[in-house]
DRENPA-3360 file (N, C-alpha, C; in nm, 2 decimals, always signed):
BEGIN
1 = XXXXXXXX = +8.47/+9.72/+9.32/+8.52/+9.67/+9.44/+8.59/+9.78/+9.52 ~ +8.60/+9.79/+9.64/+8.66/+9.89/+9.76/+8.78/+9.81/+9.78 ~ +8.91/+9.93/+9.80/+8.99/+9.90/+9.79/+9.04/+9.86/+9.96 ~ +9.07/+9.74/+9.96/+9.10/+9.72/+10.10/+9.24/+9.78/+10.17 ~ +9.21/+9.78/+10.31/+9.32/+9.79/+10.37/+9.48/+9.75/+10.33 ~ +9.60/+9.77/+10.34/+9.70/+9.70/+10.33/+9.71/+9.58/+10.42 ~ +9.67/+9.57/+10.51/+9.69/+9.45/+10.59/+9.55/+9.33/+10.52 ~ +9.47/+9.40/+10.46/+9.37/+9.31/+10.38/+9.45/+9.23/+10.29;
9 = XXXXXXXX = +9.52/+9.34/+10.20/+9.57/+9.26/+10.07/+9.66/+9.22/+10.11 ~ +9.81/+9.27/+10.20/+9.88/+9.17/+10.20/+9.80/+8.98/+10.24 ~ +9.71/+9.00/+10.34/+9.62/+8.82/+10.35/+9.61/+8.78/+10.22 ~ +9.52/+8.88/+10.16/+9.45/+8.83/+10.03/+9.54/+8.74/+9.96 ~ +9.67/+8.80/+9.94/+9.82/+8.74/+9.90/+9.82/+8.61/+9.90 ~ +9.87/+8.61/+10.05/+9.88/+8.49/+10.14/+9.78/+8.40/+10.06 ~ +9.60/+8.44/+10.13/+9.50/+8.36/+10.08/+9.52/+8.30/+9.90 ~ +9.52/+8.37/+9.80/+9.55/+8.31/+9.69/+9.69/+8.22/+9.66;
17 = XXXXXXXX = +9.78/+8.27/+9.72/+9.87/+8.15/+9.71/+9.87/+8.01/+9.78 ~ +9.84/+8.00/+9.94/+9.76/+7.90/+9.95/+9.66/+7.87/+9.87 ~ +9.59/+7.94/+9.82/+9.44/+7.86/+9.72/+9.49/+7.80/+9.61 ~ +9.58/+7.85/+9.53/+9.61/+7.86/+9.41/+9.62/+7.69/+9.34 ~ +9.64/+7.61/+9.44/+9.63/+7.44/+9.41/+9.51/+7.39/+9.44 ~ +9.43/+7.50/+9.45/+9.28/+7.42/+9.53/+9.28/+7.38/+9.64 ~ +9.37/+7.34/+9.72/+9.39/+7.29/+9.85/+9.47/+7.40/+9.96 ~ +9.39/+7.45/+10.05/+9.47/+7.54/+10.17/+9.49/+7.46/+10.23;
25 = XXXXXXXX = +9.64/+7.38/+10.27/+9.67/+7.24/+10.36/+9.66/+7.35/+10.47 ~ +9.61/+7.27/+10.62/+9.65/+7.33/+10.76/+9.75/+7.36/+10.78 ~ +9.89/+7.32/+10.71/+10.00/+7.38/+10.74/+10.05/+7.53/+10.65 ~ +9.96/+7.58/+10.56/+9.93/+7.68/+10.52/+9.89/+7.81/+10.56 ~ +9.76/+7.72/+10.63/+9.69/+7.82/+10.65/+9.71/+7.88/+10.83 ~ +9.80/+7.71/+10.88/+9.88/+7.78/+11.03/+10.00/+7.92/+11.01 ~ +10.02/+7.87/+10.91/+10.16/+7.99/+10.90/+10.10/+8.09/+10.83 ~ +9.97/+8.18/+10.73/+9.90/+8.30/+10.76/+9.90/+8.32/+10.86;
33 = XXXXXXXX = +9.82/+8.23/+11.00/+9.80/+8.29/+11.13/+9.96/+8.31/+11.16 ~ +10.06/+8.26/+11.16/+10.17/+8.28/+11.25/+10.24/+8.40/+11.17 ~ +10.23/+8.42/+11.00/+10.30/+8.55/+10.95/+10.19/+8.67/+11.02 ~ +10.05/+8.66/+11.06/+9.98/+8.77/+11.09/+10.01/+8.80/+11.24 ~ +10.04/+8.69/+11.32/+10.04/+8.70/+11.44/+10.20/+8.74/+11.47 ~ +10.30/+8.72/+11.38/+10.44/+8.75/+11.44/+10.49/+8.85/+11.37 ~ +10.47/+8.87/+11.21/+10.54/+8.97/+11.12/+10.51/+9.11/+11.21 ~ +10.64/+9.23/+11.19/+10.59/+9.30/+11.23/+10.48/+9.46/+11.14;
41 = XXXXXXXX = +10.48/+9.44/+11.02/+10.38/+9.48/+10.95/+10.25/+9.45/+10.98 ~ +10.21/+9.34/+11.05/+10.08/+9.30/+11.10/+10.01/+9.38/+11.27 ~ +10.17/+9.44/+11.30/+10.15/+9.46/+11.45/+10.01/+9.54/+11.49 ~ +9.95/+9.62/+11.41/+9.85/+9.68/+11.46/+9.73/+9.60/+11.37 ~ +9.73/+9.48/+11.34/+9.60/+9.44/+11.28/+9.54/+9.33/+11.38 ~ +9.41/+9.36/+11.41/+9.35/+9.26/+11.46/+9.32/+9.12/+11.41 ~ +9.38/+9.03/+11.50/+9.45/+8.89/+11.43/+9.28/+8.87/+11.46 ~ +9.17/+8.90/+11.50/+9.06/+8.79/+11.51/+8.93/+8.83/+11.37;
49 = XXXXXXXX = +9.04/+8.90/+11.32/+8.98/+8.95/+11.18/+9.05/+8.85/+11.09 ~ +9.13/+8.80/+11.08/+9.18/+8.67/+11.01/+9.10/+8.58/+10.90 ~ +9.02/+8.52/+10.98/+8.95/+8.47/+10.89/+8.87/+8.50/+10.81 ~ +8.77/+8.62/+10.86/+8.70/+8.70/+10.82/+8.72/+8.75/+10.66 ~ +8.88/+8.83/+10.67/+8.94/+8.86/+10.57/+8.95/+8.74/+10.45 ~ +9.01/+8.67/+10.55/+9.06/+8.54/+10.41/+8.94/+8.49/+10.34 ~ +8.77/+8.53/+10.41/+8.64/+8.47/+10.32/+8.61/+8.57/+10.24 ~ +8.63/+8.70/+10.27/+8.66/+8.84/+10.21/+8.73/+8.82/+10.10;
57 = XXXXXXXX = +8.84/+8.74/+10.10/+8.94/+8.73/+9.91/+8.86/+8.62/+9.83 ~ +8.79/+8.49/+9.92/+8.76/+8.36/+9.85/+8.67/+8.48/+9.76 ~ +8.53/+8.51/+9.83/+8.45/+8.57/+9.74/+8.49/+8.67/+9.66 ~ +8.59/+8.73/+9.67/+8.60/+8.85/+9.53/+8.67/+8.76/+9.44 ~ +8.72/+8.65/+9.48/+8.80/+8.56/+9.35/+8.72/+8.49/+9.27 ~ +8.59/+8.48/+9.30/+8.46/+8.42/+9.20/+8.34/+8.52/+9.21 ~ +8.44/+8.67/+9.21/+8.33/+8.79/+9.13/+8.43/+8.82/+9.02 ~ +8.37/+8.90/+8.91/+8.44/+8.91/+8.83/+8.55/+9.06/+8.87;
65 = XXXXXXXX = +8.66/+9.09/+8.80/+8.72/+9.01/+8.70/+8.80/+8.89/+8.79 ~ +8.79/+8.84/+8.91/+8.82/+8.74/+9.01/+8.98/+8.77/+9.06 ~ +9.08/+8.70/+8.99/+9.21/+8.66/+9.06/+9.28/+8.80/+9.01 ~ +9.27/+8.86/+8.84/+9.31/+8.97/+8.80/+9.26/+9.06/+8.88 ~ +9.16/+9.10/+8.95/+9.12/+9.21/+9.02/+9.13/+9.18/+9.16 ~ +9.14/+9.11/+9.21/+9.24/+9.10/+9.33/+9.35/+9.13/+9.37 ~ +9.46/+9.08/+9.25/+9.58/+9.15/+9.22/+9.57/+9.27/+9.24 ~ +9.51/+9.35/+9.11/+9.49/+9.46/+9.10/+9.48/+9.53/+9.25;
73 = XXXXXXXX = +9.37/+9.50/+9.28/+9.35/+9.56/+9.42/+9.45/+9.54/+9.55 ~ +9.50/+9.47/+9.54/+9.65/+9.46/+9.60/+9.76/+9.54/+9.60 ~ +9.77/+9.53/+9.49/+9.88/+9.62/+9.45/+9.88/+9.78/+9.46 ~ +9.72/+9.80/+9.47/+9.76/+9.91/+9.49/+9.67/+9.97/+9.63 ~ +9.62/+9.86/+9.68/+9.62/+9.89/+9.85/+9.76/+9.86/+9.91 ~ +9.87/+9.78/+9.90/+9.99/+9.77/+9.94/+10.08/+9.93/+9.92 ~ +10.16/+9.94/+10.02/+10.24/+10.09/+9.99/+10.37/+9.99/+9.91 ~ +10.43/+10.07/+9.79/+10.53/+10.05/+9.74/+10.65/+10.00/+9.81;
81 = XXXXXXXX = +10.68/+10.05/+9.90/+10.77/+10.04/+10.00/+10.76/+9.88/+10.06 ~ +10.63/+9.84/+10.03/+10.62/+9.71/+10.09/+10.59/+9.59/+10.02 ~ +10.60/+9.61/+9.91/+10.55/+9.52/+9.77/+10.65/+9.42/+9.81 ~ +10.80/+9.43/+9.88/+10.87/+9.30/+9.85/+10.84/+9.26/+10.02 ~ +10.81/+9.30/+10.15/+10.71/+9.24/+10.23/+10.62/+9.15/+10.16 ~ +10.48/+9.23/+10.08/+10.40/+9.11/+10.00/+10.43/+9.02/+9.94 ~ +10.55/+9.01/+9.88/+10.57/+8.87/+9.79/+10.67/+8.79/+9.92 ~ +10.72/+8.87/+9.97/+10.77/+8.75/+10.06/+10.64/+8.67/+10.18;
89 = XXXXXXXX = +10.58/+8.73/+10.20/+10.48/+8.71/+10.30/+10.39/+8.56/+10.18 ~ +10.39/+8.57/+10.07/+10.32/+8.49/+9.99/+10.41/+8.41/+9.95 ~ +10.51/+8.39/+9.93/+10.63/+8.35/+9.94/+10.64/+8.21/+10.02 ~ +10.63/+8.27/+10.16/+10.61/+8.19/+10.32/+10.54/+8.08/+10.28 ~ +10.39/+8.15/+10.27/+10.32/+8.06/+10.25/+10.36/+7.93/+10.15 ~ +10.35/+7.99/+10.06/+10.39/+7.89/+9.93/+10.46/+7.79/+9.95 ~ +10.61/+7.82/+10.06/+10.73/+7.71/+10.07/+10.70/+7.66/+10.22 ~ +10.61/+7.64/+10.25/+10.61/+7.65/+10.42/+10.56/+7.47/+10.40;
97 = XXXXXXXX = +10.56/+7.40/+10.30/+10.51/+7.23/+10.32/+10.65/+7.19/+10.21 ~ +10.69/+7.28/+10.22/+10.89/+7.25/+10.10/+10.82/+7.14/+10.03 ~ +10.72/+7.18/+9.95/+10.68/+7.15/+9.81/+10.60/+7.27/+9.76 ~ +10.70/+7.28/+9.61/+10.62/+7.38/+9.55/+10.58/+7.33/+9.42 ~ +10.40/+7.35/+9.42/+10.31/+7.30/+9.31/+10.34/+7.43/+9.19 ~ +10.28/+7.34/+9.09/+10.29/+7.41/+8.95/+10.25/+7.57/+8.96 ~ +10.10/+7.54/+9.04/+10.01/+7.61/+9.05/+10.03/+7.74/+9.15 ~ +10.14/+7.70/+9.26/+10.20/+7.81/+9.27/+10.29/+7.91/+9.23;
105 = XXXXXXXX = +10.38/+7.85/+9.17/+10.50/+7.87/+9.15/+10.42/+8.00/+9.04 ~ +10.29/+7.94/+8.96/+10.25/+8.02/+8.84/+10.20/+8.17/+8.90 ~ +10.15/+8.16/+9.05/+10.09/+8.27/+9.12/+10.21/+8.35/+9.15 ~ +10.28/+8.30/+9.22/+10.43/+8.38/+9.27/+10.50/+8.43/+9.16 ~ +10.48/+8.39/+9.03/+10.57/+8.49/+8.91/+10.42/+8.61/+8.91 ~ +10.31/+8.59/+8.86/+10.22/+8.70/+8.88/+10.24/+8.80/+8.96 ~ +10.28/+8.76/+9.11/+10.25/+8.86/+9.20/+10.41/+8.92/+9.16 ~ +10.52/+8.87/+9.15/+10.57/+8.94/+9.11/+10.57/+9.02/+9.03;
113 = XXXXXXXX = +10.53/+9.00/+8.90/+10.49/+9.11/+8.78/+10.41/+9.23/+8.82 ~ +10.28/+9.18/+8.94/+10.16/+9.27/+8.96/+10.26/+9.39/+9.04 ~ +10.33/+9.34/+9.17/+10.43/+9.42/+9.24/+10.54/+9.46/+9.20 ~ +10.59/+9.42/+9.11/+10.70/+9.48/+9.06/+10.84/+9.48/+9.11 ~ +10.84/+9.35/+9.15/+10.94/+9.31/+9.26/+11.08/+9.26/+9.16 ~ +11.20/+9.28/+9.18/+11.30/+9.30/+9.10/+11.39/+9.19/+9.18 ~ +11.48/+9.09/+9.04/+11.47/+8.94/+9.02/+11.59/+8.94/+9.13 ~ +11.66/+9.05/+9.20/+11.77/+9.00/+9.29/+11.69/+9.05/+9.41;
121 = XXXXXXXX = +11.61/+9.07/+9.44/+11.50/+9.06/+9.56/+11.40/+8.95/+9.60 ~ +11.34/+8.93/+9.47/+11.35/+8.80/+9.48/+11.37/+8.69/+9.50 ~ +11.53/+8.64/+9.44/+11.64/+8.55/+9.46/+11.64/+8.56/+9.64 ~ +11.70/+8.68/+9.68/+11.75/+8.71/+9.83/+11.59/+8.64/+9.91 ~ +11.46/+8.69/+9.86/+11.36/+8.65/+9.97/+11.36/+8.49/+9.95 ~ +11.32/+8.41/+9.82/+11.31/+8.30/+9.86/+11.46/+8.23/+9.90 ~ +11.56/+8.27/+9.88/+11.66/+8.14/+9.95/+11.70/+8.22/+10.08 ~ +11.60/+8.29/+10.16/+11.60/+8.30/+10.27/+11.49/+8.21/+10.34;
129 = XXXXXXXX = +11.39/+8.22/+10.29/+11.25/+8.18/+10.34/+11.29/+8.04/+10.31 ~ +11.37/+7.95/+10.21/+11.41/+7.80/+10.18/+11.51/+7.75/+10.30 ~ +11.58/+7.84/+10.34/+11.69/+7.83/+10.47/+11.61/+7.83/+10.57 ~ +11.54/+7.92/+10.62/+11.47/+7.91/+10.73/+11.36/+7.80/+10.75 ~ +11.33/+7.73/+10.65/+11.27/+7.61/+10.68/+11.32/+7.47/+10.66 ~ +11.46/+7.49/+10.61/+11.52/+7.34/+10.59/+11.53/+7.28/+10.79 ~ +11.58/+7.18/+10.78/+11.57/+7.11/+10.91/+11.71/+7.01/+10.89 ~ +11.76/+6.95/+10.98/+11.86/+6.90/+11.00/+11.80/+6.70/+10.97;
137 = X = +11.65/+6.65/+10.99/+11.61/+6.56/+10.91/+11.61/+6.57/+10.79;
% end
């Protein structure tokens, strides 16, 4: 497999954590477009490459070795400096319907292990990303 861009894998991210339940709800897969379209790590990526990319991850996730070699290749198309960017960016996704499935929650410890993201950076990204989506209903 060619190792993709960083703006590939951080999607790919995104893309397997929404997949990770089998179901990418539209409110999922709205806020990829809106983390690619607003984050500023995205600023020089062409947003009409979007989707393109995200059929780019389905298929390497049913070549072998699938979700491990995606990882893989994530982690180390991502610059270190930005691994807690990646898990927050997957992160988003994951809490953005403020329900989190089994089947995520089991991808978001992976990516952290894969990135190497350390447990009080962690803590700090999701009960930021859980604040920024509560609502006053």
């Amino acid at each position: 497999m060619p190792l993709p861009t960083a703006h590939e894998a951080l999607i790919y991210l995104m893309v397997i954590t929404s997949a990770s339940d089998r179901d990418m709800t539209d409110v999922e897969l709205a806020r990829i477009g809106e983390v690619v379209k607003s984050w500023p790590v995205f600023m020089d990526f062409d947003q009409k490459r979007l989707i393109g990319v995200a059929q780019d991850c389905q298929e390497l996730l049913h070549e072998e070795p699938g979700l491990e070699g995606v990882l893989e290749l994530a982690r180390r198309a991502i610059p270190e400096r930005l691994h807690d960017t990646a898990y927050a960016a997957a992160f988003e996704v994951a809490s953005v319907d403020l329900e989190m499935r089994m089947e995520e929650v089991r991808i978001l410890q992976r990516l952290r292990h894969h990135l190497s993201v350390d447990a009080l950076t962690v803590a700090a990204i999701e009960r930021a990303t859980k604040a920024r989506h509560r609502s006053l209903t």
